[in-house]
N, C-alpha and C positions, 0 to 999 in steps of 0.2 A: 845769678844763674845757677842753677842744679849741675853738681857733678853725670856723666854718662854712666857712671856706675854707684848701687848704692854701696856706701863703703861697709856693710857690714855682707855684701853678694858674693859667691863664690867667685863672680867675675870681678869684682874688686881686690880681690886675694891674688887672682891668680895676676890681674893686669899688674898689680906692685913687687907680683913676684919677677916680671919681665922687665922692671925696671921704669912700669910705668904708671908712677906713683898719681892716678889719675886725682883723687880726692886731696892729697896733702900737700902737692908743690904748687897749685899756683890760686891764686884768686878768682881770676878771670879764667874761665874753661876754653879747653883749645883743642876742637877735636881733631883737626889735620895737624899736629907736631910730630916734622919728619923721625925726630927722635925717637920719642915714645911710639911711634910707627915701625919702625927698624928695632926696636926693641920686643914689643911684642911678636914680630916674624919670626927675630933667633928663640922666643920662647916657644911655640909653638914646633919650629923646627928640633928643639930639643924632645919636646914633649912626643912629636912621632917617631924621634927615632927609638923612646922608650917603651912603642907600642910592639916593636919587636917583627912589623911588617911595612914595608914600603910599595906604593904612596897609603897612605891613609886616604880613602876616599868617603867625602862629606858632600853636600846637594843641598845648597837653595832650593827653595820654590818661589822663589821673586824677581821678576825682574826689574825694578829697584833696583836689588843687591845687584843682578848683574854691570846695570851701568854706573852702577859707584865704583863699584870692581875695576871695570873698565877704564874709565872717567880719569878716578886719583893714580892709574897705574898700578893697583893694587898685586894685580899676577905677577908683577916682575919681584914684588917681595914676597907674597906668600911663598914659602918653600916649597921646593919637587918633591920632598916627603911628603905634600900634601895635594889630594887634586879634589879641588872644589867645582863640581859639576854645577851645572843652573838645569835644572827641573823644568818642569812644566808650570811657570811664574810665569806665563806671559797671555790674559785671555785674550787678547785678541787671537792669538796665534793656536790657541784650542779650539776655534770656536769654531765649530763641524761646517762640512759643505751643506749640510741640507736648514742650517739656520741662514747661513747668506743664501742661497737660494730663496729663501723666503722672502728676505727685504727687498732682491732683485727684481721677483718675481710682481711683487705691491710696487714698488718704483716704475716697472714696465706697464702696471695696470692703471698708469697714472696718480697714483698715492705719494704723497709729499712725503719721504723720509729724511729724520735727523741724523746723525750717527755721530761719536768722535771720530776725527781727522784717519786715526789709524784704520779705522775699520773698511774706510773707500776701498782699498785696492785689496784689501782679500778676496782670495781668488775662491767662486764658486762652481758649481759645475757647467755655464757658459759664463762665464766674466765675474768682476763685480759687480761693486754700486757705481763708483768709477766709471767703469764701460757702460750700465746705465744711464749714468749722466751725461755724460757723452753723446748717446743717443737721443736726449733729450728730457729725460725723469726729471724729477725735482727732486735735488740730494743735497741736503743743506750740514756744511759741519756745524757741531756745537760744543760748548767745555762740559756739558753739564745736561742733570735731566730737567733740571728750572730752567735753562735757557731754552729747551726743548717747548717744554711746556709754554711759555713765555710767546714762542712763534707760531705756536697755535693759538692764542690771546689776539695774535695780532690779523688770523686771516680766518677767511671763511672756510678752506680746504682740512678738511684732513689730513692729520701731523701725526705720522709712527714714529715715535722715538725708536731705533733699534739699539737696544741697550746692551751694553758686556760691563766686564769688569767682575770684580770676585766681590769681598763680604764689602769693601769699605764705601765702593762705587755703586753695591746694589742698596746700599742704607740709603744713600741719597735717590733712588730711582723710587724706594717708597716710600720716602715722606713726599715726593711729588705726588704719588698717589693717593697718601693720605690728606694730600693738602686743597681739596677741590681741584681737579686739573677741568680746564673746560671741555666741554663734549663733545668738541672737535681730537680731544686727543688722546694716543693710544701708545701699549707699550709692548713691544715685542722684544722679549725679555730671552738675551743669550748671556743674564749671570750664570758664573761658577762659583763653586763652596769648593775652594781647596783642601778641607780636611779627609774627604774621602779617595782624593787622588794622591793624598800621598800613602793610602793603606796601598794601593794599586800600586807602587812602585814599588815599595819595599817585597811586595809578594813576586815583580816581576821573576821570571826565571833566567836565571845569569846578574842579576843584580848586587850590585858588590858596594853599596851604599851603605855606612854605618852610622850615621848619623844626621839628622836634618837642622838647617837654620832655618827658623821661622820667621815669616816677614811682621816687622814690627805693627807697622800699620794698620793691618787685619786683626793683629792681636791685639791692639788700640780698643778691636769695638768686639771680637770675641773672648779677652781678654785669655793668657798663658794658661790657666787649667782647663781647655776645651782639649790639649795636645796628653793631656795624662793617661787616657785609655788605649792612647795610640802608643806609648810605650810602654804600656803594659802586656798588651799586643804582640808587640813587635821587639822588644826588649831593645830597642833602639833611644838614643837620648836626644830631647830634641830643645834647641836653644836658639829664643826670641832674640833677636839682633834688631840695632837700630842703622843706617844707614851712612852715618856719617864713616868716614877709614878708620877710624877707631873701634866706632860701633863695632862694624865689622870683623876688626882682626882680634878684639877683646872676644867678641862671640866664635870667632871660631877657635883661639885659645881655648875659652872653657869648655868649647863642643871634645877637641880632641882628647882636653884631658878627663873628660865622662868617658871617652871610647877607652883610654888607656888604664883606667883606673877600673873598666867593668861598672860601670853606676851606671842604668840604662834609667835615667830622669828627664824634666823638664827643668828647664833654667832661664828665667828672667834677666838680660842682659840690660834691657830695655827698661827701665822703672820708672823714667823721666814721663813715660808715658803708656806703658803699661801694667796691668796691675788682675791679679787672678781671675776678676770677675769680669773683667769689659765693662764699656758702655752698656748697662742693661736698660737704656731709654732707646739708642739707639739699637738693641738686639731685639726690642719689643717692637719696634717696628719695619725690621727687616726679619722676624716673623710672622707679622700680623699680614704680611703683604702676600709674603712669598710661602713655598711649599717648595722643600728638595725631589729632584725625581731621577729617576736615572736614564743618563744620557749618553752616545759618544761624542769623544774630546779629540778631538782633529790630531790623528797620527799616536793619539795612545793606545788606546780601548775606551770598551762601553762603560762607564765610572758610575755603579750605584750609587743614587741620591748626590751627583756632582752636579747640576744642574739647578739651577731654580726658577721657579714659573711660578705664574701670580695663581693665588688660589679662586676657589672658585666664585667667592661674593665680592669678586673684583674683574670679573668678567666684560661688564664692559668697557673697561680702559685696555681690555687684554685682547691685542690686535689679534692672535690666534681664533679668538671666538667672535672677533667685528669684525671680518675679512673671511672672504672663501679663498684661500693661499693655493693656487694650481700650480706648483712648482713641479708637474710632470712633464710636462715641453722642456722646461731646461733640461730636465737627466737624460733628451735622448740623443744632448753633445758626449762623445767621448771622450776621456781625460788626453789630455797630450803625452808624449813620450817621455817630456822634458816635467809632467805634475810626477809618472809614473819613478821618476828616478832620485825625485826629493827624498832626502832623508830626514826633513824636520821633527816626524814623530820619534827617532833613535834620538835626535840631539836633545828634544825635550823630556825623552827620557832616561837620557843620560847614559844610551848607549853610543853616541858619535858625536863630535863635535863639528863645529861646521865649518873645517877644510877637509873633514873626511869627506864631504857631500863634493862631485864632481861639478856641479853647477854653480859652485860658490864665488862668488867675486868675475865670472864669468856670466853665463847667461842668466844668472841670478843675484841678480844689483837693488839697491834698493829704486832706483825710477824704474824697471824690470823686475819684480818682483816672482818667483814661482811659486814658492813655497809660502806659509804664513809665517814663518819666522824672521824673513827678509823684509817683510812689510811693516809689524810694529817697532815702536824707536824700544818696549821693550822685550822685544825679540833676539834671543843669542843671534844668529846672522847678522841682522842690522845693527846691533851692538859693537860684535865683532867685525864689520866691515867698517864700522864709522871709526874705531878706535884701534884696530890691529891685531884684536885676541891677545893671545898667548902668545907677547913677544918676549923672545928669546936673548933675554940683554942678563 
C-alpha cells in the first residue's frame, strides 16, 4: 500500500516535521492514528501562530472534506488559530431555482425523471421533485447516469436524467452519452466546474480567505496544474487534499505554512492519486460532451463559464432542446418568508455558518428542509445537523 504522502513532497516534510513520520514508521499505512493526528493539529497550531495573525482563515470547496471533518471529529482538533470554512462544495446545494424548476416542470408534464436521492427535496420556486412525486410524476432515484440510462432500456416512456455533480460526476454523465444511450433518453445537465467559482470567492468583497484546499477527487480527472493560474491570479496557494483525517490535516499543515511562509503555489498532497495532468481520457470526454457557460449558483452569484451544458451535436439527448420546458407557471408562486431568510448562500460562501442562520435546527431540519444546504448529506447544515458542527469540547 502507497504512503498518503510522497516522501520527497513538501507535505511529507512538513507531516515528519509534526512528528508524523508518515512514510518511515510503519509498514502497513494508517490514515486515522490518533497520534499522528494530535500531532499534526499542534503543528499546524504552531505554524499559525507564526503567521502573526489570528485565526488564519482557509476554505474547502468539498463537501467530502466537510463530512470527514465532521465525521472523524476533526474541528475539536484543528486549532482556533485556524478556521477552515467549507465553500461552495456542495452541487446539489448550487444548483439554481430555475434548473429544478425545470425538472419540476417535465415531471408535472408527465416526463419520467431520474435524479440522485439528494436532489428530490430541493426546493424550487413551487416545491420540488419531491412535491411532484407526491402529486403523482414519475421520479425515480438512481446512483448513477448508467443506471439512468439503463431505466430507459427498460420502458417505453421517456427518461430525463436530471444531472448535477461537478468535474468527477459530469465524466460519468458523458461517457453515457458517448456510449449509445437509447432514444428514449435525455439529459438535463445541472453540472458545475468549480474552477471558476472559486476566482468568484476570492474576488468577493469582505473575503478574508487565504488559502484553498482542493478536493482530491476532481483533481483525480483535472489533475493539480488546472489550480496554477488561479494563483497566479490571486496570489493565493492552493493545496490538493485527500480525504482520509490525515489527508486532511497534512493538507492543511502545508496549506498554512504557503500562507506563512508568503509562497502563494499549488501543492499536491494527494499523489496516491493525483498527478499534474489528470485523467486526459476521461478530460476528453467530459469535453467532447460538454461546453462551460455561464450561469447562477444558488445563493452565490452569476459564475462565468461555472456551468456545463451538452454542446450542440449532442442535441438530441439534451432535454433543454427535446422538451418545450414552460417553467413560467411555477414563478408566479412567491418565495415564503422562511426561503426569504435562509442564509445558505453566506454559508457557502463562507460569510456565515450555519447556526448564524435563524432557521437552523429549527424550522430547518433535514425531513423539513428550507434551504439547499439542509437537504444534501453534502451540504454544511445537514452536515452540521447530523454531527454537531463546531463542538466546543
Amino acid at each position: 500500500m502507497s504512503a498518503p504522502l510522497d516522501a520527497g513532497s513538501p507535505a511529507a516534510g512538513t507531516a515528519r516535521s509534526a512528528g508524523a513520520t508518515l512514510a518511515d514508521e510503519a509498514a502497513e499505512l494508517r490514515f486515522r492514528d490518533p497520534g499522528r493526528a494530535r500531532a499534526l493539529a499542534a503543528a499546524i497550531d504552531r505554524v499559525c501562530g507564526q503567521v502573526g495573525r489570528a485565526p488564519v482563515a482557509v476554505m474547502h470547496v468539498c463537501g467530502s472534506h466537510e463530512q470527514s471533518i465532521a465525521k472523524f471529529g476533526l474541528r475539536t482538533l484543528i486549532p482556533r488559530s485556524l478556521d477552515v470554512i467549507m465553500g461552495p462544495g456542495c452541487p446539489v446545494c448550487v444548483t439554481d431555482v430555475p434548473e429544478v424548476d425545470e425538472a419540476v416542470a417535465l415531471a408535472q408534464d408527465g416526463v419520467r425523471i431520474a435524479s440522485y436521492g439528494d436532489m428530490l427535496k430541493v426546493p424550487g420556486s413551487a416545491g420540488s421533485l419531491s412535491d411532484a412525486q407526491a402529486r403523482g410524476a414519475r421520479v425515480d432515484v438512481v446512483y448513477s447516469a448508467a443506471q439512468a440510462a439503463e431505466l430507459a432500456r427498460d420502458t417505453d416512456e421517456e427518461v430525463v436524467f436530471f444531472a448535477s455533480g461537478f468535474e468527477t460526476t459530469a465524466v460519468a454523465t458523458a461517457a453515457v452519452v458517448l456510449g449509445n444511450p437509447p432514444a428514449n433518453f435525455s439529459v438535463l445537465s445541472a453540472h458545475k466546474y468549480i474552477p471558476p467559482v472559486m476566482e468568484i470567492v476570492a474576488e468577493m468583497p469582505g473575503a478574508r480567505v487565504e488559502g484553498f484546499l482542493a478536493a482530491g477527487h476532481a483533481a483525480t480527472i483535472t489533475g493539480w496544474a488546472i489550480f496554477e493560474r488561479f494563483v497566479e491570479r490571486h496570489g493565493l496557494p492552493v493545496v490538493v487534499a485527500g480525504f482520509e483525517p490525515l489527508d486532511i490535516l497534512a493538507g492543511l499543515l502545508t496549506l498554512t505554512e504557503l500562507i506563512r511562509d508568503g509562497t502563494p503555489r499549488v501543492v499536491n498532497t494527494f499523489p496516491r492519486c493525483v498527478t499534474r495532468e489528470g485523467n486526459r481520457n476521461a478530460q476528453n470526454q467530459l469535453w467532447r460532451v460538454f461546453r462551460t457557460t455561464g450561469g447562477r449558483w444558488r445563493g452565490i452569484a452569476h459564475v462565468p463559464n461555472g456551468n456545463l451544458r451538452l454542446r450542440d451535436e449532442f442535441a438530441p439527448v439534451d432535454a433543454r432542446r427535446r422538451f418545450d420546458i414552460d417553467v413560467r407557471r411555477l414563478w408566479d408562486y412567491a418565495p415564503s418568508q422562511l426561503t426569504q431568510v435562509c442564509v445558505c448562500g453566506d454559508i457557502m460562501a463562507g460569510i456565515a455558518s450555519p447556526v448564524d442562520c435563524p432557521l437552523f435546527g429549527k424550522e430547518c431540519a433535514p425531513d423539513t428542509p428550507v434551504g439547499a444546504c439542509m437537504v444534501s448529506t453534502e451540504g454544511t447544515c445537514r452536515i452540521w445537523h447530523q454531527y454537531g458542527g463546531h463542538p466546543d469540547l
